[in-house]
PDB file with one MODEL, atoms N, CA, C and O in Angstrom:
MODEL        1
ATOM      1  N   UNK A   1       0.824  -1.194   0.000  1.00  0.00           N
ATOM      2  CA  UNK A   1       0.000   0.000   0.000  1.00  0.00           C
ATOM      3  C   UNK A   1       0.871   1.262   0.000  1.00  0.00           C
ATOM      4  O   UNK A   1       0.661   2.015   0.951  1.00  0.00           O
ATOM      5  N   UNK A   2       2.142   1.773  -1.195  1.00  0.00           N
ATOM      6  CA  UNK A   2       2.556   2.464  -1.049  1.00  0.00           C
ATOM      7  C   UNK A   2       1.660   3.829  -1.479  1.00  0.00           C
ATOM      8  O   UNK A   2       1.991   4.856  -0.886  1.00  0.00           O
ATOM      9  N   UNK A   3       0.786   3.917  -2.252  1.00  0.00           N
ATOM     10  CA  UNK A   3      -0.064   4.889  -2.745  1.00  0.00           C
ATOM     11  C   UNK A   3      -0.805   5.524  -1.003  1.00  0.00           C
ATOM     12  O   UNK A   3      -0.739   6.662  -0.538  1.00  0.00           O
ATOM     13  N   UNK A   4      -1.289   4.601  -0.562  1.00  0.00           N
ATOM     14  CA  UNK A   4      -1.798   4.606   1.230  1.00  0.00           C
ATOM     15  C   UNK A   4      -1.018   5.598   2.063  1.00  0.00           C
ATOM     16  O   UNK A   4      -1.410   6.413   2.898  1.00  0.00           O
ATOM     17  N   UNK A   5       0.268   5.292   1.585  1.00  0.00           N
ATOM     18  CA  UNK A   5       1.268   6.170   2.532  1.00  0.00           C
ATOM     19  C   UNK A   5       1.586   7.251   1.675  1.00  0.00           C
ATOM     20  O   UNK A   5       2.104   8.227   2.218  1.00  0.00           O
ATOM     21  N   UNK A   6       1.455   7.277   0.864  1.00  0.00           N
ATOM     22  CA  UNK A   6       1.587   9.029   0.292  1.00  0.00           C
ATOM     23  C   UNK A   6       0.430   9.865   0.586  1.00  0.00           C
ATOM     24  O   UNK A   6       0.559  10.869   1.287  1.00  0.00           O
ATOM     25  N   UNK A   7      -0.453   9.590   0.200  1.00  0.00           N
ATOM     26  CA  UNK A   7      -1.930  10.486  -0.068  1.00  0.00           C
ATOM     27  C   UNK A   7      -2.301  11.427   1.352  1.00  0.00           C
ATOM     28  O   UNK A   7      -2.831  10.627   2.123  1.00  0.00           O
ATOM     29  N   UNK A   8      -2.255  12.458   1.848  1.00  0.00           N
ATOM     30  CA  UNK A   8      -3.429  12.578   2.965  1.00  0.00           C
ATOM     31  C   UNK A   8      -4.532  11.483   3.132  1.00  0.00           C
ATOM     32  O   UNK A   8      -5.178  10.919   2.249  1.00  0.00           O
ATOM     33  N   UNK A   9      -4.579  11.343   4.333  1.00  0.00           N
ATOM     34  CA  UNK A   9      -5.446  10.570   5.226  1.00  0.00           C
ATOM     35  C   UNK A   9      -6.826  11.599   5.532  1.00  0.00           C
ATOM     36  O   UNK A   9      -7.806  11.004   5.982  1.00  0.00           O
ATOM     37  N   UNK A  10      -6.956  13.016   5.330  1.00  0.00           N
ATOM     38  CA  UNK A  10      -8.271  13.417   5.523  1.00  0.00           C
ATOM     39  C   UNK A  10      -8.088  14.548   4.303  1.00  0.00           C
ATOM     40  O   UNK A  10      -7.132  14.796   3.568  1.00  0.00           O
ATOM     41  N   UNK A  11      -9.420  15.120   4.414  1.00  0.00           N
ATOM     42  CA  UNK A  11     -10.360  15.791   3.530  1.00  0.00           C
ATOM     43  C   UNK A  11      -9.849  17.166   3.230  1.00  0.00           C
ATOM     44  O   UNK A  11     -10.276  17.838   2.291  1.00  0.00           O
ATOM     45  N   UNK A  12      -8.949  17.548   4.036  1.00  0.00           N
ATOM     46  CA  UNK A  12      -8.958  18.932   4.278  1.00  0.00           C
ATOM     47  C   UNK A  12      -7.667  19.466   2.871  1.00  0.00           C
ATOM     48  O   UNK A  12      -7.641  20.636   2.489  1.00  0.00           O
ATOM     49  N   UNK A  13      -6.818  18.510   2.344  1.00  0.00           N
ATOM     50  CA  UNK A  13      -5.846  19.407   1.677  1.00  0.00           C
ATOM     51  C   UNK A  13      -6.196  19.114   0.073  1.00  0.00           C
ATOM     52  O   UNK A  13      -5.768  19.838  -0.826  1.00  0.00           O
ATOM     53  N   UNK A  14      -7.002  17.995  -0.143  1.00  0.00           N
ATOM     54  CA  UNK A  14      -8.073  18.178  -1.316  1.00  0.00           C
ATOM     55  C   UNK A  14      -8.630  19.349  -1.315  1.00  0.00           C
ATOM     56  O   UNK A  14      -8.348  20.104  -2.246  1.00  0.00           O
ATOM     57  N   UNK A  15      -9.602  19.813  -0.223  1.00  0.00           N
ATOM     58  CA  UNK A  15     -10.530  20.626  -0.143  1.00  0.00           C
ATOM     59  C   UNK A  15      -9.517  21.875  -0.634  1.00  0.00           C
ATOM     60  O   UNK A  15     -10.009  22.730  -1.370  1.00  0.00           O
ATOM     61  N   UNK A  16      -8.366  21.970  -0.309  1.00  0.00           N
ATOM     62  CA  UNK A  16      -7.598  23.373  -0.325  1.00  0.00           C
ATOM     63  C   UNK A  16      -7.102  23.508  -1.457  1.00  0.00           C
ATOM     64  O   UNK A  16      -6.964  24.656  -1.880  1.00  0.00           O
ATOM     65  N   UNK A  17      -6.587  22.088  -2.484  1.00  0.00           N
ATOM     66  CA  UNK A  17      -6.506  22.843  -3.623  1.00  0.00           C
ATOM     67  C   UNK A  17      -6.973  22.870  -4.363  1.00  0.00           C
ATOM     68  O   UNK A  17      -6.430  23.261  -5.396  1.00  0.00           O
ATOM     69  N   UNK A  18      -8.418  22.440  -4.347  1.00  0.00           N
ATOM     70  CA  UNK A  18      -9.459  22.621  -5.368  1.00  0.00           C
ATOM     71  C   UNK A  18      -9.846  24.006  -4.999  1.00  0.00           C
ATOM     72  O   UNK A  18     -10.600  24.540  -5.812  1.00  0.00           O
ATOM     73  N   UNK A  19      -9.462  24.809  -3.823  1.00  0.00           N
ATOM     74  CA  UNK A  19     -10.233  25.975  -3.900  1.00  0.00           C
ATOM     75  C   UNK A  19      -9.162  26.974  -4.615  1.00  0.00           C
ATOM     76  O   UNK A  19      -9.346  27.816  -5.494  1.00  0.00           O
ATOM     77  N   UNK A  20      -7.912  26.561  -3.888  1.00  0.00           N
ATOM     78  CA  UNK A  20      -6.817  27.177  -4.664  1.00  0.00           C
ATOM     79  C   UNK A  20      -7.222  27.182  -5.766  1.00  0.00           C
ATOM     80  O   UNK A  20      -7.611  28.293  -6.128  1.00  0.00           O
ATOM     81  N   UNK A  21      -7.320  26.259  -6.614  1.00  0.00           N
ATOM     82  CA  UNK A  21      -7.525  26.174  -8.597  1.00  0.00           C
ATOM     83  C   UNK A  21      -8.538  26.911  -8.678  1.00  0.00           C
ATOM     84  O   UNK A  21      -8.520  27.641  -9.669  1.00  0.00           O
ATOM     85  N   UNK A  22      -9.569  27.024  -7.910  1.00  0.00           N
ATOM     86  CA  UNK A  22     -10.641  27.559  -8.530  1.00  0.00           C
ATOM     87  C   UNK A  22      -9.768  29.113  -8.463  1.00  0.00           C
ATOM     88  O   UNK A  22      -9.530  29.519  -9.600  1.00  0.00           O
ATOM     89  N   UNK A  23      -9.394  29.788  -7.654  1.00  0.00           N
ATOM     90  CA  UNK A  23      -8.766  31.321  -7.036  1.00  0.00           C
ATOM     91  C   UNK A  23      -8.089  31.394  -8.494  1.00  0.00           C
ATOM     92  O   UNK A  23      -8.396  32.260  -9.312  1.00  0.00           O
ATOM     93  N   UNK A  24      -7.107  30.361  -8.734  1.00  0.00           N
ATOM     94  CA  UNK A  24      -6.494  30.535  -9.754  1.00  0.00           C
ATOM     95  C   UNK A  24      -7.067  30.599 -11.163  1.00  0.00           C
ATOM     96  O   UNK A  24      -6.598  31.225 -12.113  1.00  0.00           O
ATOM     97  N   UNK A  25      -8.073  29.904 -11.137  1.00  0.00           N
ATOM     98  CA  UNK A  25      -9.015  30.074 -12.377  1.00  0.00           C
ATOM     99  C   UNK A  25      -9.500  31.320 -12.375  1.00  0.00           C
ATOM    100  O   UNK A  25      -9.339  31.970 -13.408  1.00  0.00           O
ATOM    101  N   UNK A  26      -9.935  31.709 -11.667  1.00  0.00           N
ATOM    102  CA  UNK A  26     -10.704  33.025 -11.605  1.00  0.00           C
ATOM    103  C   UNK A  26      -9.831  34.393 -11.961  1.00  0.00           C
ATOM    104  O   UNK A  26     -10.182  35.249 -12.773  1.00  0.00           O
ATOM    105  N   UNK A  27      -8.647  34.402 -11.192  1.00  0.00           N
ATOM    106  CA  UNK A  27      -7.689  35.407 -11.466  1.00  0.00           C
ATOM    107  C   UNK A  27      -6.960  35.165 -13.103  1.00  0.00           C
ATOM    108  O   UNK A  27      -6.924  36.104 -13.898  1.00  0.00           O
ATOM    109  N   UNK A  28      -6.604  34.278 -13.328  1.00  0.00           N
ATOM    110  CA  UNK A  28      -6.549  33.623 -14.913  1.00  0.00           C
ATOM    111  C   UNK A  28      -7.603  34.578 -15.954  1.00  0.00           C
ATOM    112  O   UNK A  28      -7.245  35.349 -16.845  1.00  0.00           O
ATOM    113  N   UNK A  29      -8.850  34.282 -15.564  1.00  0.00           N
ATOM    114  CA  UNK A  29      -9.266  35.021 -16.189  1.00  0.00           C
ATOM    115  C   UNK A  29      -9.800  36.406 -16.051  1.00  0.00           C
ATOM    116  O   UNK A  29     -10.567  36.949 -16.846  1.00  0.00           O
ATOM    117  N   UNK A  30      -9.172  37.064 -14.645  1.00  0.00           N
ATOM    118  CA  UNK A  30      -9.608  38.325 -14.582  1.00  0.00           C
ATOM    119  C   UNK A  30      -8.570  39.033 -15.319  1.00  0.00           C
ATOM    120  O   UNK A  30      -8.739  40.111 -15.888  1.00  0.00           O
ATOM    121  N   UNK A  31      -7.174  38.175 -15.264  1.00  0.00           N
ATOM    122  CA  UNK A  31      -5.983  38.833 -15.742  1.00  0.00           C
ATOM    123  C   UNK A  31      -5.706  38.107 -17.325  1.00  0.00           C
ATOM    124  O   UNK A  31      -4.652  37.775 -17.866  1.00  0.00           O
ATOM    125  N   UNK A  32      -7.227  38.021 -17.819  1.00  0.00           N
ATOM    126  CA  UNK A  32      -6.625  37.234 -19.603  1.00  0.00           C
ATOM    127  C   UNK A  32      -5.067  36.306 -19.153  1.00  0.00           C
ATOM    128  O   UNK A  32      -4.064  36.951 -19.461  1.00  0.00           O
ATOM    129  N   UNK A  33      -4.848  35.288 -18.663  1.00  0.00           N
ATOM    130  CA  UNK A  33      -3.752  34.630 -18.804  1.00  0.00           C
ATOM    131  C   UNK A  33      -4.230  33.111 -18.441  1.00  0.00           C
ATOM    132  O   UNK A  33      -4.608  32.539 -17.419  1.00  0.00           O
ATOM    133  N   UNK A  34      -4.021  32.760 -19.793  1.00  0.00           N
ATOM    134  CA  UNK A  34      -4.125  31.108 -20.436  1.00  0.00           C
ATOM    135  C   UNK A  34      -3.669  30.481 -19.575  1.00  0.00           C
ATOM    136  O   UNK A  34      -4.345  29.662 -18.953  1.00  0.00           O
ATOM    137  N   UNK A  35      -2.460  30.703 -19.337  1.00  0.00           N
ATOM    138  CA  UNK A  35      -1.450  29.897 -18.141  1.00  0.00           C
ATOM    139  C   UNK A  35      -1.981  29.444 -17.188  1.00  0.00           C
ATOM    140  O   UNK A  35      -2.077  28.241 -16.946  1.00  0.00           O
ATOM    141  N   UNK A  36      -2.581  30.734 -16.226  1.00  0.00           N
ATOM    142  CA  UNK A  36      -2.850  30.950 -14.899  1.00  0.00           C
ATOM    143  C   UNK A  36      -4.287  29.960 -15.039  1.00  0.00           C
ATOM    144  O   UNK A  36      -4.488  29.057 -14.227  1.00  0.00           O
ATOM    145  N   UNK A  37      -5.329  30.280 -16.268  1.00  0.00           N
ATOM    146  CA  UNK A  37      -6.271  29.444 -16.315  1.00  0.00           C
ATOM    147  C   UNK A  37      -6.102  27.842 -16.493  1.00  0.00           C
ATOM    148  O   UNK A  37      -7.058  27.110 -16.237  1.00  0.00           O
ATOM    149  N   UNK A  38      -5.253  27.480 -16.798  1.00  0.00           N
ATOM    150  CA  UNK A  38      -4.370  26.306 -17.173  1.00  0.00           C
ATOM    151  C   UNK A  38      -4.102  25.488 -15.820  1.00  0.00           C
ATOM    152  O   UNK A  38      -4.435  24.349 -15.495  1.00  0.00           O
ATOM    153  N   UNK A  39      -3.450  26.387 -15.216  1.00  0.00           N
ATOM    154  CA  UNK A  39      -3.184  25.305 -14.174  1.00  0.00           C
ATOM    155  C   UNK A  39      -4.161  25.387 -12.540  1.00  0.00           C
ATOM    156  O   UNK A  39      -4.228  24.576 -11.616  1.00  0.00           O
ATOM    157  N   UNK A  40      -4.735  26.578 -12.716  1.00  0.00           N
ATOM    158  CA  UNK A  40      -5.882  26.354 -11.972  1.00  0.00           C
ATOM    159  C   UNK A  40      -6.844  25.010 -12.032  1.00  0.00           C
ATOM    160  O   UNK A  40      -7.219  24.279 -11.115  1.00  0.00           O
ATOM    161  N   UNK A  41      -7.131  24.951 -13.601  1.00  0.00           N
ATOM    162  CA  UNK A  41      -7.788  23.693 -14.028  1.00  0.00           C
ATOM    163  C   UNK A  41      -7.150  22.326 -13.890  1.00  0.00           C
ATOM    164  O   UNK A  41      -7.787  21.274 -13.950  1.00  0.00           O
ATOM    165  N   UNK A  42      -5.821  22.425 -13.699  1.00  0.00           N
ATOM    166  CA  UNK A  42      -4.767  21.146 -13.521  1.00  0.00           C
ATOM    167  C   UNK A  42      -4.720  20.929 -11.450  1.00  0.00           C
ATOM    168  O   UNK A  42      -4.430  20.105 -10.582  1.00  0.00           O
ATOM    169  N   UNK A  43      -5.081  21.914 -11.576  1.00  0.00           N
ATOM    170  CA  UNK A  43      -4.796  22.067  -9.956  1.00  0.00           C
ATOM    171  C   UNK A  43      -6.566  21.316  -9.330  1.00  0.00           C
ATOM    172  O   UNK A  43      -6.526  20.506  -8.403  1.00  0.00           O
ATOM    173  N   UNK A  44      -7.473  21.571  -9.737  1.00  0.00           N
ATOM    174  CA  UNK A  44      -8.751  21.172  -9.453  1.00  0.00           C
ATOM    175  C   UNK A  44      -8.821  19.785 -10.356  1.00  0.00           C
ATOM    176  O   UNK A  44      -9.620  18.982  -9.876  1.00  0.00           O
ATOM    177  N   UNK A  45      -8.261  19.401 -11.371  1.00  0.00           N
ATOM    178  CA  UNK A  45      -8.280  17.804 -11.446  1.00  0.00           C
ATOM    179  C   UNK A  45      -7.648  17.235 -10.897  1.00  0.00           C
ATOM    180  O   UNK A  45      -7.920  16.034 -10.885  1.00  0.00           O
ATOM    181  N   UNK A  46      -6.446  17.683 -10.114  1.00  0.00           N
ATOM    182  CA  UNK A  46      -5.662  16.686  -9.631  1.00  0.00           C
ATOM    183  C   UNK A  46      -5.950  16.409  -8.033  1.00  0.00           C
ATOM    184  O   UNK A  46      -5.573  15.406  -7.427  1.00  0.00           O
ATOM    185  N   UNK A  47      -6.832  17.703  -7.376  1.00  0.00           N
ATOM    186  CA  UNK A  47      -7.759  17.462  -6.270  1.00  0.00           C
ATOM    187  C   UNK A  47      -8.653  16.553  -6.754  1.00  0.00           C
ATOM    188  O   UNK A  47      -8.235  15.426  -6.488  1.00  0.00           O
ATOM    189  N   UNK A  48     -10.140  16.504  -7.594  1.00  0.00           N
ATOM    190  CA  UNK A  48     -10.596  15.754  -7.798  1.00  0.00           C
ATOM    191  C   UNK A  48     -10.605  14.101  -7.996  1.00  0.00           C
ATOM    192  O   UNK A  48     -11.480  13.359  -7.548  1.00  0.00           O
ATOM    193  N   UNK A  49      -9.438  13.686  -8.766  1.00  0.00           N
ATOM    194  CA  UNK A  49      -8.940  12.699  -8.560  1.00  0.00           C
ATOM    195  C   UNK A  49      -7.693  12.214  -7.671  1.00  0.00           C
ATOM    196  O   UNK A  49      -7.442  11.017  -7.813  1.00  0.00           O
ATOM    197  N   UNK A  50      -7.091  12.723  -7.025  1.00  0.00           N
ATOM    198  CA  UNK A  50      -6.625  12.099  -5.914  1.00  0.00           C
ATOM    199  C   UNK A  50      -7.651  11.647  -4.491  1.00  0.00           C
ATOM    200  O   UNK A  50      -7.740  10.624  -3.812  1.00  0.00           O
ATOM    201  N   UNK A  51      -8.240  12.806  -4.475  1.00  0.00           N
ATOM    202  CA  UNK A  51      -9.477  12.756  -3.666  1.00  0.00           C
ATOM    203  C   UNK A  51      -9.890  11.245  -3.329  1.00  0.00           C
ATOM    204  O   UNK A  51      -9.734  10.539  -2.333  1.00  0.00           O
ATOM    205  N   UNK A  52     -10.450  11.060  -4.509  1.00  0.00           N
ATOM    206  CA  UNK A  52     -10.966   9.439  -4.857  1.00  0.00           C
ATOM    207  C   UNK A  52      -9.866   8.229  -4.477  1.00  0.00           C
ATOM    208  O   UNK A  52      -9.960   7.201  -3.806  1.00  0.00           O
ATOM    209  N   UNK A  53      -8.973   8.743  -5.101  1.00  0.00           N
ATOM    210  CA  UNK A  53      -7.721   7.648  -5.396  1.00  0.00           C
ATOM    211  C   UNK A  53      -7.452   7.542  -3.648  1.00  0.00           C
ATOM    212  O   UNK A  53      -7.727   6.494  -3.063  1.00  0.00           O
ATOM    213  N   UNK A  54      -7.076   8.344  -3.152  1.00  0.00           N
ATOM    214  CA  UNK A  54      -6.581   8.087  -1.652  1.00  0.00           C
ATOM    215  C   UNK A  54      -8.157   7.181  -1.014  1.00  0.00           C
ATOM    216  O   UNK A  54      -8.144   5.971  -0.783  1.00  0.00           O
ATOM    217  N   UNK A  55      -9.120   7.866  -0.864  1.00  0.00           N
ATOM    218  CA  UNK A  55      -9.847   7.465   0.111  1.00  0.00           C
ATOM    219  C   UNK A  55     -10.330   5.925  -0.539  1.00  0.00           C
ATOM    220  O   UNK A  55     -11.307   5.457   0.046  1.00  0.00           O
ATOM    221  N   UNK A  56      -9.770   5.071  -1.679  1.00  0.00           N
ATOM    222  CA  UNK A  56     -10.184   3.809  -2.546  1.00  0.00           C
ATOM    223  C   UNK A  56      -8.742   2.861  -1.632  1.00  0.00           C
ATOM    224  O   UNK A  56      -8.869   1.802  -1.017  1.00  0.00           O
ATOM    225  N   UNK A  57      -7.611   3.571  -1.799  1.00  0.00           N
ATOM    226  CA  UNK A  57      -6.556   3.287  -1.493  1.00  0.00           C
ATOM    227  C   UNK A  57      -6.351   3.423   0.002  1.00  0.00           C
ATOM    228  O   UNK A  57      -5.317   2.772   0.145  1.00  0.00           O
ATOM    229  N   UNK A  58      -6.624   3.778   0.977  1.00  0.00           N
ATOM    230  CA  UNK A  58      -6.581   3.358   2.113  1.00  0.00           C
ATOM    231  C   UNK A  58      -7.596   2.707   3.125  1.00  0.00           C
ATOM    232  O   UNK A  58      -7.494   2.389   4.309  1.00  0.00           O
ATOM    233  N   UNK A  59      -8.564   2.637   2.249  1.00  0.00           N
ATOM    234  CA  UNK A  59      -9.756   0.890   2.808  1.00  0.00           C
ATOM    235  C   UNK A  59      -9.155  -0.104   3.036  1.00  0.00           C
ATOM    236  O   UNK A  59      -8.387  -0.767   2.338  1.00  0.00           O
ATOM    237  N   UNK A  60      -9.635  -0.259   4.403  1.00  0.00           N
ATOM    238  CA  UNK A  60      -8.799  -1.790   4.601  1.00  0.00           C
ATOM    239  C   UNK A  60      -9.495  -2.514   3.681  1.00  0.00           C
ATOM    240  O   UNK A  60      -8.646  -3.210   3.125  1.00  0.00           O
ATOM    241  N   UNK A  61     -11.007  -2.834   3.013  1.00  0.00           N
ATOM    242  CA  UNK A  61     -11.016  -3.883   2.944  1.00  0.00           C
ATOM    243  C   UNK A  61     -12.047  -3.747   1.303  1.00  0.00           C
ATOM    244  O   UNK A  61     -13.261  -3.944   1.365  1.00  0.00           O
ATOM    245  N   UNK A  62     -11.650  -3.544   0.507  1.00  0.00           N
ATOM    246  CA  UNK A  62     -12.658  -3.125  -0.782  1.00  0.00           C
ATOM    247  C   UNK A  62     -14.182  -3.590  -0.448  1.00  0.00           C
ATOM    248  O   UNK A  62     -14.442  -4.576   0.242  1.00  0.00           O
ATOM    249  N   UNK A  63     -15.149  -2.734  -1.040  1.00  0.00           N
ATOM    250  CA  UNK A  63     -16.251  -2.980  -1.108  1.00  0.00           C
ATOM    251  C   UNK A  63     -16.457  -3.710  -1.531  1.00  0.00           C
ATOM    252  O   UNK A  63     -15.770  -3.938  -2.527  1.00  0.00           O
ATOM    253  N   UNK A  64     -17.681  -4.835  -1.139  1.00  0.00           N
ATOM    254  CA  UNK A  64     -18.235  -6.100  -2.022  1.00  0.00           C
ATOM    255  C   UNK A  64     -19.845  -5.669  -2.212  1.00  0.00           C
ATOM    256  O   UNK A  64     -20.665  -5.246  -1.397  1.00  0.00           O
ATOM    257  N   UNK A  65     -19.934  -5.945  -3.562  1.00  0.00           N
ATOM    258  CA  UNK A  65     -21.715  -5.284  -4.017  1.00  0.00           C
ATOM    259  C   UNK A  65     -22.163  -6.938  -3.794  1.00  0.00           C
ATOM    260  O   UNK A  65     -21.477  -7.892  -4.163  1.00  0.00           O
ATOM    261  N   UNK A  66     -23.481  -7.022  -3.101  1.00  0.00           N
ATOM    262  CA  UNK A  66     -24.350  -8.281  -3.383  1.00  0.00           C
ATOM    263  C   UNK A  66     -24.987  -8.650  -4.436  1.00  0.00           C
ATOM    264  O   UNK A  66     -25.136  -9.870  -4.508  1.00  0.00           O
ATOM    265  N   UNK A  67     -25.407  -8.059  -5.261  1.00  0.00           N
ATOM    266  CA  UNK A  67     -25.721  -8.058  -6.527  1.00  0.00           C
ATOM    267  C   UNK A  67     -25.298  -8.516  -7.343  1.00  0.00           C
ATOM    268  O   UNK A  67     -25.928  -9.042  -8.260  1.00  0.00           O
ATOM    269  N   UNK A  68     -23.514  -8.409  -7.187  1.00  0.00           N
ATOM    270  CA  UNK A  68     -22.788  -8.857  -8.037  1.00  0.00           C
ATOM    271  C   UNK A  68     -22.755 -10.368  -8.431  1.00  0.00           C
ATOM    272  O   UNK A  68     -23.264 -11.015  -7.515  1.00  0.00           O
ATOM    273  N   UNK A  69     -22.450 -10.962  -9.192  1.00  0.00           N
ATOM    274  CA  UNK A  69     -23.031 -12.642  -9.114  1.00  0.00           C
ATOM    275  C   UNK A  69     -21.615 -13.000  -9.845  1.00  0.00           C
ATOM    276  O   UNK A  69     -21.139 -12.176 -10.627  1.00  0.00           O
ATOM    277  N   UNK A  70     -21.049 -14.041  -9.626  1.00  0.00           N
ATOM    278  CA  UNK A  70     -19.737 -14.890 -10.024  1.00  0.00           C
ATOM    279  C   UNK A  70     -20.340 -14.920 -11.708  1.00  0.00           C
ATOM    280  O   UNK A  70     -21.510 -14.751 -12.053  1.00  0.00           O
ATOM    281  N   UNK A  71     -18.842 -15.256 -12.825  1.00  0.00           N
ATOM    282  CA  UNK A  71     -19.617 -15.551 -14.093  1.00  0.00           C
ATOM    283  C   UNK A  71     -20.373 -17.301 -13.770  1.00  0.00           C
ATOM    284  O   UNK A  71     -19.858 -18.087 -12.975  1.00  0.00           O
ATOM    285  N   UNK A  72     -21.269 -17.521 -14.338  1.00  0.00           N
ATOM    286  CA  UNK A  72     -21.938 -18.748 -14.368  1.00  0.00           C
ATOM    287  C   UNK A  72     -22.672 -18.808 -13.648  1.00  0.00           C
ATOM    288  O   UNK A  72     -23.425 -19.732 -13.955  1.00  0.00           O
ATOM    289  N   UNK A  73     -23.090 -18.156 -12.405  1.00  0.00           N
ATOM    290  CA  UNK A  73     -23.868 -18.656 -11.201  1.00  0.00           C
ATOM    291  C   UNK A  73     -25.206 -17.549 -11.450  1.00  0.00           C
ATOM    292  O   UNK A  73     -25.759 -17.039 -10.475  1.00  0.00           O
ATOM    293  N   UNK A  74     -25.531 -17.326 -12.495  1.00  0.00           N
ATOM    294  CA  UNK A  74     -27.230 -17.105 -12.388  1.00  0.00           C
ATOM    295  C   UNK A  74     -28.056 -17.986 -12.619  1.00  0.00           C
ATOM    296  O   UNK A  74     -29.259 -17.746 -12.520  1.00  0.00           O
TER     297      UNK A  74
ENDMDL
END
């Protein structure tokens, strides 16, 4: 579980740079600069999906759906 040991363990530094990106998006485009809009938007996907990725990656124990049925066993 080396991904486990990198990621934050809580909510809070996702939360910060998705707001960051957004700040940065916004000023991006108050100040016409592609760039600044650029990585604001790189900065809020990479919150978005780490987000996920950590809190999948440090479950002890993956989800099991009941629904799900083995191949052959309907």
């Amino acid at each position: 579980m080396l991904a486990a040991d990198l990621l934050p363990q809580t909510i809070t530094p996702y939360l910060t740079l998705m707001i960051i990106g957004f700040a940065f998006g916004i000023l991006g485009h108050l100040y016409k600069s592609k760039l600044v809009v650029g990585i604001g938007i790189l900065m809020i996907f990479a919150a978005t999906v780490l987000l996920p990725l950590a809190l999948v990656a440090t479950e002890d124990e993956p989800a099991s759906d009941p629904d799900i049925l083995a191949p052959g066993t309907r």
